[in-house]
VOBA-1610 file (N, C-alpha, C; in pm, whole numbers, padded with zeros to 5 digits, always signed):
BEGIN
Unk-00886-01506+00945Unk-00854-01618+00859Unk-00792-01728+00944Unk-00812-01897+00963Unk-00838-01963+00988Unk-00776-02048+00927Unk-00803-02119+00806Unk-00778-02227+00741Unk-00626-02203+00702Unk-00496-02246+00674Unk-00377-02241+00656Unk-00411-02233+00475Unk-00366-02175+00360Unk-00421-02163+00221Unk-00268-02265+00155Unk-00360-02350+00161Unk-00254-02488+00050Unk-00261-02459-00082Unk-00148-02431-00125Unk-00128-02445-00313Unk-00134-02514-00349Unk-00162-02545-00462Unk-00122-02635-00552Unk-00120-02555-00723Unk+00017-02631-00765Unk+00051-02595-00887Unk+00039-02724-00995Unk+00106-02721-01135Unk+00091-02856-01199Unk+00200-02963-01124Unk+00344-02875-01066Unk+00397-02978-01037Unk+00439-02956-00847Unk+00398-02847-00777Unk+00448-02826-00644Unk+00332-02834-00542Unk+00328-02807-00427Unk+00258-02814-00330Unk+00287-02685-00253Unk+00247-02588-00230Unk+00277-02501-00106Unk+00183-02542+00041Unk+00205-02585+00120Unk+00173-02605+00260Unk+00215-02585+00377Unk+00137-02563+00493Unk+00179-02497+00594Unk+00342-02638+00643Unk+00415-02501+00695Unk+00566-02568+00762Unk+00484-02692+00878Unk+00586-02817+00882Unk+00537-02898+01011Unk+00655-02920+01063Unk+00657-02943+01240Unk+00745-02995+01309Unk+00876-03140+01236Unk+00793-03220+01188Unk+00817-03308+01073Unk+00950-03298+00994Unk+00935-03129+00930Unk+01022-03072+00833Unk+01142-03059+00869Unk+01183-03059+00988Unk+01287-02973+01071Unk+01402-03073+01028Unk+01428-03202+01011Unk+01573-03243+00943Unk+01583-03237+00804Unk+01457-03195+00707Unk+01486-03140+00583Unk+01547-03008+00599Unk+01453-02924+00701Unk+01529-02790+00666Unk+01675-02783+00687Unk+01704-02861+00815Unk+01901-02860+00826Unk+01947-02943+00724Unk+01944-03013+00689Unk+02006-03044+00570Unk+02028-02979+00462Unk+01887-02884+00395Unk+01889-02800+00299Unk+01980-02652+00365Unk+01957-02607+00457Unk+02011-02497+00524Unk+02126-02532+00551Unk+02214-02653+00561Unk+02348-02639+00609Unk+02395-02625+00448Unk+02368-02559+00325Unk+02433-02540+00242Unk+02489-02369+00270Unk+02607-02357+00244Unk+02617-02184+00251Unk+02534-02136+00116Unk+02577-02190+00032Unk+02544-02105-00117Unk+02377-02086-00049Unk+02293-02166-00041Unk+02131-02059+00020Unk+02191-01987+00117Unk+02251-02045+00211Unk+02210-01906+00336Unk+02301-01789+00338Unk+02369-01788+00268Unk+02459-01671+00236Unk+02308-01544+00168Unk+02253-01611+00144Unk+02154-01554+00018Unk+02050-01499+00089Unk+02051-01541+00222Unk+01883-01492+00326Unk+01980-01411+00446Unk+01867-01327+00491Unk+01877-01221+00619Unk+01909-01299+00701Unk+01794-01435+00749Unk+01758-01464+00867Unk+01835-01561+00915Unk+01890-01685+00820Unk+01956-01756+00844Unk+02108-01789+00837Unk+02154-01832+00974Unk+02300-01842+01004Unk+02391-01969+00958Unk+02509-01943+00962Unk+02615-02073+00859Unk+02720-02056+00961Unk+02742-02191+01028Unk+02683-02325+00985Unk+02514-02316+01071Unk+02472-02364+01018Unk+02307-02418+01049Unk+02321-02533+01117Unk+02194-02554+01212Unk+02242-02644+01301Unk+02135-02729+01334Unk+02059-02774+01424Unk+01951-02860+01457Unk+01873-02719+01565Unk+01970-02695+01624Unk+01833-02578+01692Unk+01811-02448+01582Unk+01883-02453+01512Unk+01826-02340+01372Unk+01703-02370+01298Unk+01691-02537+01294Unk+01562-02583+01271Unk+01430-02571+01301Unk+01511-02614+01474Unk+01396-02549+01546Unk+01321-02455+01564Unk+01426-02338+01551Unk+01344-02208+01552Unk+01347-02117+01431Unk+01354-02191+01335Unk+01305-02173+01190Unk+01173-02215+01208Unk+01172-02341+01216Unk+01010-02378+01270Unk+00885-02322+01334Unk+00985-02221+01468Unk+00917-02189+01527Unk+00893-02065+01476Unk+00926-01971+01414Unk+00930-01853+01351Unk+00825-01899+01240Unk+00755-01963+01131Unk+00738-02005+00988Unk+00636-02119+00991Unk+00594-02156+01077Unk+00469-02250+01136Unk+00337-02118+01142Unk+00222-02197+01102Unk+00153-02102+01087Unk+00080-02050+01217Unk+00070-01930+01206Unk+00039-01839+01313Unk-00083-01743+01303Unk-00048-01612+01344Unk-00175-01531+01254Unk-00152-01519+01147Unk-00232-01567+01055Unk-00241-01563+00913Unk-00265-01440+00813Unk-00302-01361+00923Unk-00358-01213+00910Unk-00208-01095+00886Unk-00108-01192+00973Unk+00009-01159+00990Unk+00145-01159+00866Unk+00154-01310+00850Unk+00233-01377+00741Unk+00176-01476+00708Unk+00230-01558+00625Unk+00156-01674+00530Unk+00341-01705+00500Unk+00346-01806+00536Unk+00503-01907+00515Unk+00484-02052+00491Unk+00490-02019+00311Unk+00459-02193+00294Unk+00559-02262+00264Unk+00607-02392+00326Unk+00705-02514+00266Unk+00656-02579+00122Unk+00767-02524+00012Unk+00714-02570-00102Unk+00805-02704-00132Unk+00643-02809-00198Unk+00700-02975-00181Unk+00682-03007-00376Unk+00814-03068-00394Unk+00806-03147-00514Unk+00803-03279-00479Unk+00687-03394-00540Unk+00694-03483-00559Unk+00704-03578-00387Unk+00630-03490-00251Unk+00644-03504-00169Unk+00758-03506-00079Unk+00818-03389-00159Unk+00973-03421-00044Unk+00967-03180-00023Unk+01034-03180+00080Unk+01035-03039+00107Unk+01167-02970+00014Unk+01163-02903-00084Unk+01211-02837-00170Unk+01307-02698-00135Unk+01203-02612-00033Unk+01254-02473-00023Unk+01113-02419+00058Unk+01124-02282+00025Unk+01037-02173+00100Unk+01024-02063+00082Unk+00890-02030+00063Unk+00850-01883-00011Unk+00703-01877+00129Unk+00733-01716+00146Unk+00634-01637+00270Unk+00670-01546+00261Unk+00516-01442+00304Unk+00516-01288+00307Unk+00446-01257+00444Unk+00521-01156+00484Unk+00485-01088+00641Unk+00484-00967+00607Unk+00421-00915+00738Unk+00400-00782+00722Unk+00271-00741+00659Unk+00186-00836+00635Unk+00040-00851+00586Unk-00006-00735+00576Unk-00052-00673+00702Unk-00126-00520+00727Unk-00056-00427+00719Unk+00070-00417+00670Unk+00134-00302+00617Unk+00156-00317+00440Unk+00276-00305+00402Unk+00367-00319+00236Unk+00420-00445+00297Unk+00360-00617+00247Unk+00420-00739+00271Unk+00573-00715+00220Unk+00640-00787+00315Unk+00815-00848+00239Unk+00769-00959+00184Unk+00813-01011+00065Unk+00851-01149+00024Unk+00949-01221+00032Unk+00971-01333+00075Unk+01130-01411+00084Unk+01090-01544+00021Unk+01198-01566-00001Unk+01200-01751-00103Unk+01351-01791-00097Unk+01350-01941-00129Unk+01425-02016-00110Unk+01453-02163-00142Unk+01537-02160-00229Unk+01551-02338-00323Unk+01624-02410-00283Unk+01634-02535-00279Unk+01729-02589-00281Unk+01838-02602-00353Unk+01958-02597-00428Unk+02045-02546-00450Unk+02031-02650-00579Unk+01998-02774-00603Unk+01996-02878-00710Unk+01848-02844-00782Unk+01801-02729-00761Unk+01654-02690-00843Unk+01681-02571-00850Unk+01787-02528-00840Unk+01805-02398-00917Unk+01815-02366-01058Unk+01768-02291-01123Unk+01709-02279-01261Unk+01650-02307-01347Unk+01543-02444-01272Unk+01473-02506-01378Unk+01320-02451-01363Unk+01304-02348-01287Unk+01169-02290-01322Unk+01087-02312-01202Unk+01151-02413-01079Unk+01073-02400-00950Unk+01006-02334-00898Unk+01109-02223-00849Unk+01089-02122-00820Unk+01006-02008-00850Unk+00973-02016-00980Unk+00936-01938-01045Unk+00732-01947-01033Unk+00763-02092-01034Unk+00614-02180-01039Unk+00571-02176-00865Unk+00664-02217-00790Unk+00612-02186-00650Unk+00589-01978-00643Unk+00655-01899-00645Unk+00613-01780-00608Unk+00502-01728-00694Unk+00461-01783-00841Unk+00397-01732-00902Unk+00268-01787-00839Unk+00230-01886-00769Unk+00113-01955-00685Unk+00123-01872-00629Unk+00188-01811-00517Unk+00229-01759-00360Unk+00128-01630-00412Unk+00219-01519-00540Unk+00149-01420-00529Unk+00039-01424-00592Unk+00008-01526-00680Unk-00142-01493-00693Unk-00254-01509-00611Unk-00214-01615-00504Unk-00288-01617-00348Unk-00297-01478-00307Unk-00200-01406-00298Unk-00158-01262-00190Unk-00217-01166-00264Unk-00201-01125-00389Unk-00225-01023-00449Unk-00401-01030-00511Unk-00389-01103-00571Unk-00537-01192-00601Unk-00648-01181-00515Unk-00633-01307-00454Unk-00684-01301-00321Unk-00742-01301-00205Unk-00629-01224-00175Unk-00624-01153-00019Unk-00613-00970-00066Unk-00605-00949-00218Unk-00588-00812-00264Unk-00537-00705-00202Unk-00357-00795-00166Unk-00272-00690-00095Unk-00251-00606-00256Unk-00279-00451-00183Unk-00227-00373-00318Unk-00059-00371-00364Unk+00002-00445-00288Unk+00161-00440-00365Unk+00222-00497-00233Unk+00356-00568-00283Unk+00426-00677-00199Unk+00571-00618-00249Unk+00689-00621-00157Unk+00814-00541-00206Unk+00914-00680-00154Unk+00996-00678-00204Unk+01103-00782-00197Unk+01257-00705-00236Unk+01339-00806-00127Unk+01515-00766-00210Unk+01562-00832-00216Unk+01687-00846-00267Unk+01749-00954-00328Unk+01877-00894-00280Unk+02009-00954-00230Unk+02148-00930-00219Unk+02209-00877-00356Unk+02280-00791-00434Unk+02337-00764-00549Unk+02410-00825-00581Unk+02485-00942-00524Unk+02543-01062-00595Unk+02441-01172-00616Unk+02299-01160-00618Unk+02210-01249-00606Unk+02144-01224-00749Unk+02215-01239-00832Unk+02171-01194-00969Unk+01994-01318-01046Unk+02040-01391-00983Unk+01942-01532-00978Unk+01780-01487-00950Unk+01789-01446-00828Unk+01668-01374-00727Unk+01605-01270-00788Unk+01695-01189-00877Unk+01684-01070-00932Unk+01617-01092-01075Unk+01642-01188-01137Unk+01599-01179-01229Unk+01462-01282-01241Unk+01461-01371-01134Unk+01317-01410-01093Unk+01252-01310-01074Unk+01262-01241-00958Unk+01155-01088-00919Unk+01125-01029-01059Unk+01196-00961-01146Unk+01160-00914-01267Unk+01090-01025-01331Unk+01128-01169-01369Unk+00991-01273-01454Unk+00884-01206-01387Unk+00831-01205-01266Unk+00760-01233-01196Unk+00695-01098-01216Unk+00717-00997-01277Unk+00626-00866-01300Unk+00666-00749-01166Unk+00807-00818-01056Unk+00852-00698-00995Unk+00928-00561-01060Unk+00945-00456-01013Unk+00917-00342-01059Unk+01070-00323-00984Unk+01180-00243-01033Unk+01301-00225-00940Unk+01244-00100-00880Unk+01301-00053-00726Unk+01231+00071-00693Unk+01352+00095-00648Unk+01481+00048-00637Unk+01575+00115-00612Unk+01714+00041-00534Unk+01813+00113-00487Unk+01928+00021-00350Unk+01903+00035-00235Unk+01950-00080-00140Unk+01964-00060+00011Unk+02095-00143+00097Unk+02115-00125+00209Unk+02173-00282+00233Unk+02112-00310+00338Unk+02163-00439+00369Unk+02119-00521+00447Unk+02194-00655+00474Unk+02183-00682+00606Unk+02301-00835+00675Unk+02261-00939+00636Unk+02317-01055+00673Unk+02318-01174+00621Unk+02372-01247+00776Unk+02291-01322+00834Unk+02382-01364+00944Unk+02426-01480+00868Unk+02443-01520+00737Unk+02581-01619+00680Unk+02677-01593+00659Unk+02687-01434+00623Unk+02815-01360+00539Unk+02872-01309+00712Unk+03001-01267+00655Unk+03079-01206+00810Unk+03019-01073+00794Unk+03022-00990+00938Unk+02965-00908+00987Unk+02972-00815+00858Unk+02856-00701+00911Unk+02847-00567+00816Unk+02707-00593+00687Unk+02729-00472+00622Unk+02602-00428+00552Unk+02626-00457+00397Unk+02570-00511+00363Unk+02568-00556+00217Unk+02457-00522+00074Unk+02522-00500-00034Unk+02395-00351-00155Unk+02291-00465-00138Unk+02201-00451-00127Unk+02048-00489-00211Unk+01992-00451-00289Unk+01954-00508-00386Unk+01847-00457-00497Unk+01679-00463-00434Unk+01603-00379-00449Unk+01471-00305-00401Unk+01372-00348-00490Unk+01273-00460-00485Unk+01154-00449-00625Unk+01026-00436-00523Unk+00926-00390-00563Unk+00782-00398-00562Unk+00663-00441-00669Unk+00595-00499-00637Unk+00432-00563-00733Unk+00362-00500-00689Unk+00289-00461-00805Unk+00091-00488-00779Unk+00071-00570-00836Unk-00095-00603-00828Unk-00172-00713-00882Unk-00137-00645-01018Unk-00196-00580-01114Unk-00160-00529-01196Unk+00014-00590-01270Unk+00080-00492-01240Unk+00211-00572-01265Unk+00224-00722-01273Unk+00168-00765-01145Unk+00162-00924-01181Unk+00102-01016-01303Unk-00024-00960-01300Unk-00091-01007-01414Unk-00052-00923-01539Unk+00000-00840-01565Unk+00055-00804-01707Unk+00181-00927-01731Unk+00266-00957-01590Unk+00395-01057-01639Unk+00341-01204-01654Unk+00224-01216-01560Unk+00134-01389-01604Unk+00138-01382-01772Unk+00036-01236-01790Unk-00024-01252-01959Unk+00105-01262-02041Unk+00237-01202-02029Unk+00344-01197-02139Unk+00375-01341-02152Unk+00370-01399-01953Unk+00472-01531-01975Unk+00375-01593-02024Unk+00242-01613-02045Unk+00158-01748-02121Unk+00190-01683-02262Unk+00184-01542-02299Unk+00221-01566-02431Unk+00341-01595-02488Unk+00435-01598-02377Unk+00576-01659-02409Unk+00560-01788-02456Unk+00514-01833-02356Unk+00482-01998-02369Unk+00407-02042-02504Unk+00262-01946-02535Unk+00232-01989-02655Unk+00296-02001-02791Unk+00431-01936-02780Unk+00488-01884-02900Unk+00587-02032-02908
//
């Protein structure tokens, strides 16, 4: 695979990360409240965190991960990507902190996995969420994830040590049973 796979939703854009992005992402990343919330990224965030956010999340083998910059209204929003392609994909995502709860999120990952699961017909994608990340958690469940259990895991925002995670997994299946409830949510 070749071509970088651009979303489009009614109101977002998923597209491959560009060099471009890199003083949106420090700006959005020097908030703690997100990066307290991700594995990968450190607080304070900086201009070379950009960089090699960039360089990590720019598209690569595609075969590999798929990491798209999701855009409202042409401005960079956040970030949702799955790696680990040829094994059980991870999922990760990420808002900007002033589009939290109005359904962004919800509308960018629900593109993401119907690309992945759909497809590319990965049979199931697993994601975690921090256990004070009650937000994340209850997106993954909209979204037709399945809880499979606890773990922990670091945060290079939080001070050192291991922190609970909550455990979900999808299938296509699962997914499309939570598409069909939420349009009939909507119809009601």
């Amino acid at each position: 695979m070749t071509t970088f796979p651009r979303l489009r939703t009614s109101s977002l854009t998923l597209r491959e990360w560009r060099e471009t992005d890199a003083p949106r992402i420090l700006e959005l990343l020097q908030n703690q409240n997100i990066t307290r919330m991700l594995a990968t990224q450190p607080y304070p965030f900086t201009k070379a965190d950009a960089e090699v956010f960039l360089q990590r999340f720019m598209p690569g083998n595609l075969g590999h991960a798929v990491n798209w910059a999701v855009e409202l209204q042409g401005e960079v929003i956040g970030g949702v990507g799955a790696g680990f392609l040829q094994k059980t994909p991870d999922l990760a995502f990420w808002l900007a902190e002033e589009k939290w709860e109005k359904g962004v999120m919800y509308e960018a990952v629900s593109a993401a996995l119907g690309y992945l699961l759909l497809e590319r017909e990965i049979p199931s994608i697993c994601a975690d969420a921090f256990s004070d990340n009650a937000g994340s958690q209850a997106l993954l469940r909209k979204l037709g994830f399945v809880h499979t259990g606890k773990s922990e895991g670091r945060s290079r925002a939080r001070l050192a040590g291991n922190y609970p995670t909550e455990e979900f997994c999808i299938s296509p299946s699962d997914f499309i049973a939570a598409q069909q409830a939420r349009a009939q949510e909507v119809a009601q």
